[in-house]
C-alpha positions in Angstrom: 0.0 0.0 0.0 2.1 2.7 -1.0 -0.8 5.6 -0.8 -1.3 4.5 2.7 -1.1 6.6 6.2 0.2 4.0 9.0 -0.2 4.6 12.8 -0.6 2.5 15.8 -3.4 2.9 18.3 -2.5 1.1 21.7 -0.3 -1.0 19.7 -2.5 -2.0 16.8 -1.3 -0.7 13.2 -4.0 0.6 11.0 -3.7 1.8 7.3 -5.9 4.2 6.3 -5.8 4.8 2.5 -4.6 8.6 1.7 -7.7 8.5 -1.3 -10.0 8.3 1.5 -9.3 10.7 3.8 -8.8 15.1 2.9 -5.3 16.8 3.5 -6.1 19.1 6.2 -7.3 15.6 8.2 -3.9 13.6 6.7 -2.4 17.0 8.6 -3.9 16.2 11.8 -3.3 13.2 12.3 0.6 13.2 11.7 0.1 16.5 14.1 -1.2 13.5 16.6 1.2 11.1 16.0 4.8 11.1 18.1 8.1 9.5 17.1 6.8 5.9 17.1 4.1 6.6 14.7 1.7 5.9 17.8 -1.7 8.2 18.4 -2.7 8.4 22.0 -6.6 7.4 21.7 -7.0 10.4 24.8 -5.5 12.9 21.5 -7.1 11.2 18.8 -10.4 11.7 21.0 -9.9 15.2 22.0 -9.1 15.6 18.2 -12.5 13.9 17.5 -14.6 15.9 19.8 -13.2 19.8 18.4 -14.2 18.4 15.0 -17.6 17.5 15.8 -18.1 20.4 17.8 -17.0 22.4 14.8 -19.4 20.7 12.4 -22.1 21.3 14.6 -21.5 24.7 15.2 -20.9 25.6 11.3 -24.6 23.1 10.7 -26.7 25.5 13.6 -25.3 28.3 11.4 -26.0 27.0 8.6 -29.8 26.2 9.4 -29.8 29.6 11.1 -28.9 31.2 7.2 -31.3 29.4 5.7 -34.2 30.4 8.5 -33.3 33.8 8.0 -33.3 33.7 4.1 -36.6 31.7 4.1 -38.1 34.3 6.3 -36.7 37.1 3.8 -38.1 35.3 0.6 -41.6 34.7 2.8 -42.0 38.5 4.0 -40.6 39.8 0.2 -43.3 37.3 -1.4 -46.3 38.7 0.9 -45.2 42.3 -0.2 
């Protein structure tokens, strides 16, 4: 697998395919990783948690948008 990412979580080697996975994520994870190519699942689980609190901030936003330009369309319409 020569398009492959390789770390160890409590000693068990994965390989994650580089097609499957963005950059910026490919970025983070070697961020995670120390000298032995080892993540510490307490990291990789912080890591996990700021993502998905990140994508559910930017989704409330982005319902938020869409409320407010619905309402705009609806009170423009009734004009």
């Amino acid at each position: 697998m020569d398009n492959s990412f390789r770390v160890s979580i409590t000693g068990r080697y994965y390989d994650i395919p580089t097609s499957d996975i963005s950059e910026s994520t490919l970025e983070t994870l070697k961020e995670l990783m120390n000298e032995n190519g080892s993540i510490d699942p307490r990291d990789l689980l912080k890591a996990f948690l700021e993502a998905s609190e990140i994508s559910n901030t930017l989704q409330s936003a982005i319902t938020q948008a869409h409320t407010k330009i619905q309402t705009t369309k609806n009170t423009i319409n009734i004009s």
